[in-house]
C-alpha positions as CSV (number, residue, x, y, z in Angstrom):
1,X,4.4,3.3,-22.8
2,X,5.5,0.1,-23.6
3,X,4.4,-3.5,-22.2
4,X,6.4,-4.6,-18.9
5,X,6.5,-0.5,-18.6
6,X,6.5,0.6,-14.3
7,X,5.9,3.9,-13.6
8,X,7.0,6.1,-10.5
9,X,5.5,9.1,-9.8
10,X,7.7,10.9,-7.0
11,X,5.5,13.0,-4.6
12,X,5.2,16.7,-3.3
13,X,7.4,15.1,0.1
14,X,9.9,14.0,-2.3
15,X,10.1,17.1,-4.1
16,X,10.5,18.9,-1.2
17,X,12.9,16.7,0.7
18,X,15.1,16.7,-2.4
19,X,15.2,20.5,-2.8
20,X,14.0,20.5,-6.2
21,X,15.8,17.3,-7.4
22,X,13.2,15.3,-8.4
23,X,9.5,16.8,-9.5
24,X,6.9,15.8,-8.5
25,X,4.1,15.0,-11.4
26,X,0.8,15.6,-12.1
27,X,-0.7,12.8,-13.4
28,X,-3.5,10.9,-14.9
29,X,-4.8,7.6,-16.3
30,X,-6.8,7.3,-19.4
31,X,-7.5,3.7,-20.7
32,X,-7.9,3.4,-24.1
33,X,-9.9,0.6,-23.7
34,X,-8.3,-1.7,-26.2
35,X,-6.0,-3.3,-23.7
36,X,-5.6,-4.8,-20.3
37,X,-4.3,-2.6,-17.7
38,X,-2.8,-3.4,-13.8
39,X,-2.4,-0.7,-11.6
40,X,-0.9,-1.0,-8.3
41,X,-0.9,2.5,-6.5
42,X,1.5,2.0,-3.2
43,X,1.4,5.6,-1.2
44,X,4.7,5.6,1.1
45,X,4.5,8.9,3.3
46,X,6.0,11.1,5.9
47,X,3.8,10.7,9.5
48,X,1.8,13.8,10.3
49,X,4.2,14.7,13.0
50,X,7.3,14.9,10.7
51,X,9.1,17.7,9.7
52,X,10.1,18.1,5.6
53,X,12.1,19.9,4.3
54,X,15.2,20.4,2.0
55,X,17.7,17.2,3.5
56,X,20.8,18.0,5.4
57,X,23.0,16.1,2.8
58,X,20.9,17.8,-0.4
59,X,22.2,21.4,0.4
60,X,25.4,20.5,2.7
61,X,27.3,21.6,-0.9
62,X,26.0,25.1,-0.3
63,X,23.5,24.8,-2.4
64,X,20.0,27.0,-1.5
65,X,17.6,25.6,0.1
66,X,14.0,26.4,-2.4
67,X,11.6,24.9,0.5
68,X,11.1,25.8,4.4
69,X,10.8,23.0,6.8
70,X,7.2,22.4,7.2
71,X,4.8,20.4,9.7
72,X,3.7,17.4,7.3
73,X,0.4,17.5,8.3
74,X,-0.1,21.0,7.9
75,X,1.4,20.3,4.3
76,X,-1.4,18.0,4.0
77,X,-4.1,20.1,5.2
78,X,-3.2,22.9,2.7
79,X,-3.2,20.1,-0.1
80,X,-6.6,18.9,0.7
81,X,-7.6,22.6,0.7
82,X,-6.4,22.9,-2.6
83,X,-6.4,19.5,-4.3
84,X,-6.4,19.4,-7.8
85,X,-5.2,23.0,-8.1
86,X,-2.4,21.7,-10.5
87,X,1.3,21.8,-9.0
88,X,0.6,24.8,-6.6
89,X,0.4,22.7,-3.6
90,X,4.2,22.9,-3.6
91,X,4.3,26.0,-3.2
92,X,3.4,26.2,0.0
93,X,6.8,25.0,1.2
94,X,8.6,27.7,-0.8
95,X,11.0,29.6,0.6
């Protein structure tokens, strides 16, 4: 990575909400410890009582939709269940 670099990671929501379009990352920081470092993690999410899933304007082409509509918060109960079981967590929308 270069200097002036920014970095955004797209989430599971995203992934889902885009039907695939962008991918979510895994992803994690290792300082080498020879330079200075700024990191400003900013979390923008869905509220618990939304609904995600595949956007009306994503698939109006026809196009299949990979994920089910799913409670949000039940998305994030699974996740917690699982954290740090690698990309899986996705899954859980699948269709």
């Amino acid at each position: 990575m270069s200097n002036g670099s920014l970095v955004i990671n797209v989430g599971d929501a995203l992934q889902i909400m885009s039907n695939g379009k962008y991918k979510s990352v895994e992803h994690r920081v290792i300082a080498n410890g020879n330079e200075n470092r700024i990191s400003v993690p900013i979390f923008v999410n869905p509220r618990p009582s939304d609904i995600i899933g595949p956007l009306a304007e994503v698939v109006e082409s026809g196009e299949k939709p990979m994920y089910k509509h799913v409670l949000y918060s039940d998305y994030v109960k699974h996740f917690f269940k699982k954290a740090h079981d690698r990309k899986a967590t996705v899954e859980f929308a699948k269709v």
